[in-house]
N, C-alpha and C positions, 0 to 999 in steps of 0.2 A: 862147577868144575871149569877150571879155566882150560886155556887153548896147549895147553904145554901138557897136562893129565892128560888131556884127548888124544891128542897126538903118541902120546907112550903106551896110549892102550889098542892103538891103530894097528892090526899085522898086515902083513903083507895079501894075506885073502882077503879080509876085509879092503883094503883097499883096491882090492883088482875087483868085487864086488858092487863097491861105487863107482866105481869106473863104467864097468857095465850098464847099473842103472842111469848112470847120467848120459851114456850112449844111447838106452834103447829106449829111455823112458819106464823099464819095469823092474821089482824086484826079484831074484832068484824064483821066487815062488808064482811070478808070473801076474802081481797086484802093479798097479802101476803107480809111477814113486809122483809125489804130485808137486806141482812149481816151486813151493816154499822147500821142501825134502832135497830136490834138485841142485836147489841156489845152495843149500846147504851142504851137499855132498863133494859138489864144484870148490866151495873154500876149503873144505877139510881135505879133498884131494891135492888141492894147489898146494897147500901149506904141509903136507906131509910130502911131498914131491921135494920141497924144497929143503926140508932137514934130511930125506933120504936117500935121494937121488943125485945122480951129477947132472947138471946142467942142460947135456944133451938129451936127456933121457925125460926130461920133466913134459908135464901135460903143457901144450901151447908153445914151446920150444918151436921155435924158426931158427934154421940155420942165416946167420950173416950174408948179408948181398954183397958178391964179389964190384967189388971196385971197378969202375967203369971209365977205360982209361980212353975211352971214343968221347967222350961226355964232352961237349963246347956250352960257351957262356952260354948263349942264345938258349940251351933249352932250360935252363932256369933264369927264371925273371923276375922281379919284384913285385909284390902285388898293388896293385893299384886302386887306392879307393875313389869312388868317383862320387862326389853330391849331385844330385840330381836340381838341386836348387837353384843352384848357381849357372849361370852360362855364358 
C-alpha cells in the first residue's frame, strides 16, 4: 500500500488517536506504542496534516519571528574558522 491509499484511509479519529499515542507513549487501550510504531505514527501524522490541514493548524507549525528592527551588524558576524596548525 503506498502513502496516498494510507492517507485516504486516515479519518480524523484515527488521526487525533496517533496524536495521542505519539504524546503519551500509549495506545487508547493503555499498551504502550513502541519507538519503531512512534517514528511511524509521527510521518503518517505529518504527512496527513499536510493534505488536510492549513498551515497553521499542522503538527510542528511555529508561527514566523517578527522582524527585528533594533538588530545591528555587530550581532551578526561571520564565522570564523581558525587552524590550529598554523601560527
Amino acid at each position: 500500500m503506498d502513502i496516498d491509499q494510507l492517507l485516504k484511509q486516515v479519518t480524523p479519529e484515527i488521526h487525533q488517536r496517533m496524536k495521542a499515542a505519539i504524546e503519551t507513549g500509549k495506545w487508547p487501550d493503555g499498551s504502550p506504542v513502541s519507538e519503531q510504531q512512534r517514528e511511524n505514527c509521527l510521518q503518517l501524522v505529518i504527512a496527513w496534516d499536510a493534505r488536510n490541514l492549513p498551515e497553521q493548524e499542522r503538527t510542528g507549525w511555529l508561527p514566523p519571528k517578527p522582524a527585528n528592527k533594533n538588530r545591528t551588524a555587530d550581532t551578526e558576524q561571520p564565522l570564523r574558522v581558525l587552524d590550529r596548525d598554523k601560527d
